[in-house]
C-alpha positions as CSV (number, residue, x, y, z in Angstrom):
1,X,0.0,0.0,0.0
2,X,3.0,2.4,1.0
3,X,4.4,1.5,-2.3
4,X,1.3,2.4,-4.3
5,X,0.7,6.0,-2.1
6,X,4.3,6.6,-3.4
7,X,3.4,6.5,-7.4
8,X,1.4,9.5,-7.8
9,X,4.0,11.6,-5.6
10,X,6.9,10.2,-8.1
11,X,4.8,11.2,-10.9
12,X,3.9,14.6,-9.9
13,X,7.4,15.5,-8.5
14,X,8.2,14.3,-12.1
15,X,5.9,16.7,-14.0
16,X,6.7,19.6,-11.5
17,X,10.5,19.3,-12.4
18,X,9.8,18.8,-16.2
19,X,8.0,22.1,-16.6
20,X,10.7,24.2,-14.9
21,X,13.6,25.2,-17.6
22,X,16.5,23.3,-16.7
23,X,19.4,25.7,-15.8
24,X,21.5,24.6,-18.6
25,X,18.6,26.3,-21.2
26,X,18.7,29.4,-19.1
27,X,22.6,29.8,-19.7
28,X,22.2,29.0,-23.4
29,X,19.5,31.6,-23.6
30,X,21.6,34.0,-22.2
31,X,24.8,33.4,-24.5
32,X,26.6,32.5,-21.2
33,X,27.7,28.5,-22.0
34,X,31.3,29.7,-22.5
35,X,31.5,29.8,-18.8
36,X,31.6,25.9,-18.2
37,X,35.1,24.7,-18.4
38,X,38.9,25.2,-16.2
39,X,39.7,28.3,-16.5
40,X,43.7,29.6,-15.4
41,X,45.3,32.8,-14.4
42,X,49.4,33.3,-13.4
43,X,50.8,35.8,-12.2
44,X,54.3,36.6,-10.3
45,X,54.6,32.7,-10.3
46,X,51.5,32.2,-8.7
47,X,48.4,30.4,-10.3
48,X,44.3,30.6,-9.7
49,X,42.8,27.7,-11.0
50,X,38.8,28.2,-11.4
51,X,36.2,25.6,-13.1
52,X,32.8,25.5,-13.5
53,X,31.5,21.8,-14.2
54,X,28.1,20.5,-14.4
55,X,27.6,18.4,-10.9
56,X,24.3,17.3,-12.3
57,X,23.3,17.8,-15.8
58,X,21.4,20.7,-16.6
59,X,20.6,21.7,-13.5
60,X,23.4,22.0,-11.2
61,X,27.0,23.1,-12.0
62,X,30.1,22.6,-9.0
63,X,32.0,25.8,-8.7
64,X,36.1,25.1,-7.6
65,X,38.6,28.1,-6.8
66,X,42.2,27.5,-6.2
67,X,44.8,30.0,-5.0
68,X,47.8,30.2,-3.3
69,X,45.9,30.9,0.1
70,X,42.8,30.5,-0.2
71,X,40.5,26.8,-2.2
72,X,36.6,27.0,-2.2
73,X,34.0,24.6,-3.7
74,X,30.6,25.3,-4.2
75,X,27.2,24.6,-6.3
76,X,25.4,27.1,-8.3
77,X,21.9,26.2,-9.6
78,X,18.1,28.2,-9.5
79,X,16.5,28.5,-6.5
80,X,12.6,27.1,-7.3
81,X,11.1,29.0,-5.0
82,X,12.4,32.9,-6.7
83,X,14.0,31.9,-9.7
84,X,17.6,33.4,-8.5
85,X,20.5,31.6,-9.5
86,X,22.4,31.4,-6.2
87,X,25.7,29.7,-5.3
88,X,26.5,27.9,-1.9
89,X,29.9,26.3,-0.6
90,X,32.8,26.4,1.7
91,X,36.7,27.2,1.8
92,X,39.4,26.3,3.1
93,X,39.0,28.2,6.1
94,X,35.9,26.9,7.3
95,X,33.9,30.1,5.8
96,X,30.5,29.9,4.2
97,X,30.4,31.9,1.0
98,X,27.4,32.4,-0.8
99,X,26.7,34.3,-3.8
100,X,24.1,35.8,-6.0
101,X,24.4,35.5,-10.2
102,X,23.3,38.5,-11.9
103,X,23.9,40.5,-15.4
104,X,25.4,43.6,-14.8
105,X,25.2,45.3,-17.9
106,X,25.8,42.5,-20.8
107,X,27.9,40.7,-18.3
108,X,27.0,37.8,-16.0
109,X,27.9,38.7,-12.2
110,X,28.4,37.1,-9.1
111,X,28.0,38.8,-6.2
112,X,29.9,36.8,-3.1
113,X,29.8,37.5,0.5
114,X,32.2,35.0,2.8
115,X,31.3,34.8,6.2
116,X,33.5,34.4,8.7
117,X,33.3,33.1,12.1
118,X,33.3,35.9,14.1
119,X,30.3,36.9,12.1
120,X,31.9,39.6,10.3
121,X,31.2,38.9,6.4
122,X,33.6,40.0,3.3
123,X,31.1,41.3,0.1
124,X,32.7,41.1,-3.4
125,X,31.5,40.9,-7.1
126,X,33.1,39.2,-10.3
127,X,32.0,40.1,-13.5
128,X,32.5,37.7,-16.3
129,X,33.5,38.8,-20.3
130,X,33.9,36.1,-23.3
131,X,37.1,37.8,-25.1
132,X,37.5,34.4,-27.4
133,X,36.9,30.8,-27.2
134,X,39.8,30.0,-25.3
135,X,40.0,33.6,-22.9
136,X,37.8,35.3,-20.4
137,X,38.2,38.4,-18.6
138,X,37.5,38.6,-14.5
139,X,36.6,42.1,-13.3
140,X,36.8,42.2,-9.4
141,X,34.0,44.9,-8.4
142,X,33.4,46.4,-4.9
143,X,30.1,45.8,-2.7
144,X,29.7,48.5,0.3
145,X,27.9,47.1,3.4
146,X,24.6,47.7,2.5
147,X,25.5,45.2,-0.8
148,X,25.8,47.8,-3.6
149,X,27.4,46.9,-6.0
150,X,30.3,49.4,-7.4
151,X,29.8,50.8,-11.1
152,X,32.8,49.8,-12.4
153,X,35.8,47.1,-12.3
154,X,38.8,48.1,-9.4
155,X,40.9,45.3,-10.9
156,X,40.7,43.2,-14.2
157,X,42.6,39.9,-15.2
158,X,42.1,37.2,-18.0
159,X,42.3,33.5,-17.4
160,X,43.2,30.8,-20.1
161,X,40.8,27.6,-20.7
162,X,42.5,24.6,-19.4
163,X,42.7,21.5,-21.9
């Protein structure tokens, strides 16, 4: 009987997921695929290693940073219940960071805040620009308290795709 009571929740958990876009239609919509792949930076002999790979198909990708100091992993994927597309994960150091995706302008955005745990927490944006197939460009952006988000890049660097 339990088994039977379970068939029309499968099916309509089913249907519900079905009609929502997946997450991978909502990047290709927005002319933002490039973004999935390893993407490398060096500079004075040190290297940031970030990738961006599809944890599940379509619908979740796993977000990896690694730097000299600092390593975080995360998910990124829509929220049902507003239709954000929100990251979640941890570093190295224990911290929660979190972060909102956004355009800003033509550009996708992410805008991160790290908490730490005193409580205090650390607000940041990266913007994200295509320049070819195998380059993108990072723009670092400020956030005040409040999280506004500056109007224009404080620091810029391009990262190679990985092979």
């Amino acid at each position: 009987m339990k088994k039977l009571l379970l068939i029309p929740i499968f099916l309509c958990t089913s249907l519900l997921s079905v009609s929502q876009a997946s997450f991978a239609e909502m990047l290709k919509e927005n002319g933002i695929e490039w973004i999935i792949g390893t993407w490398k930076a060096e500079q004075d002999s040190n290297t940031m290693e970030l990738s961006y790979k599809w944890a599940v198909e379509g619908q979740v990708i796993s977000t990896h940073l690694k730097m000299p100091n600092n390593e975080s992993f995360g998910v990124i994927g829509i929220n049902p219940k507003t239709g954000k597309v929100e990251q979640s994960g941890f570093n190295n150091k224990g911290q929660k960071v979190t972060g909102e995706w956004m355009p800003w302008g033509d550009l996708p955005l992410v805008k991160i805040k790290v908490d730490s745990e005193s409580g205090d927490a650390n607000h940041m944006a990266v913007a994200f620009r295509k320049i070819d197939d195998e380059t993108i460009e990072l723009q670092i952006i400020s956030v005040d308290d409040d999280g506004t988000i500056g109007s224009s890049a404080e620091y810029t660097f391009e990262m190679k795709k990985s092979k």
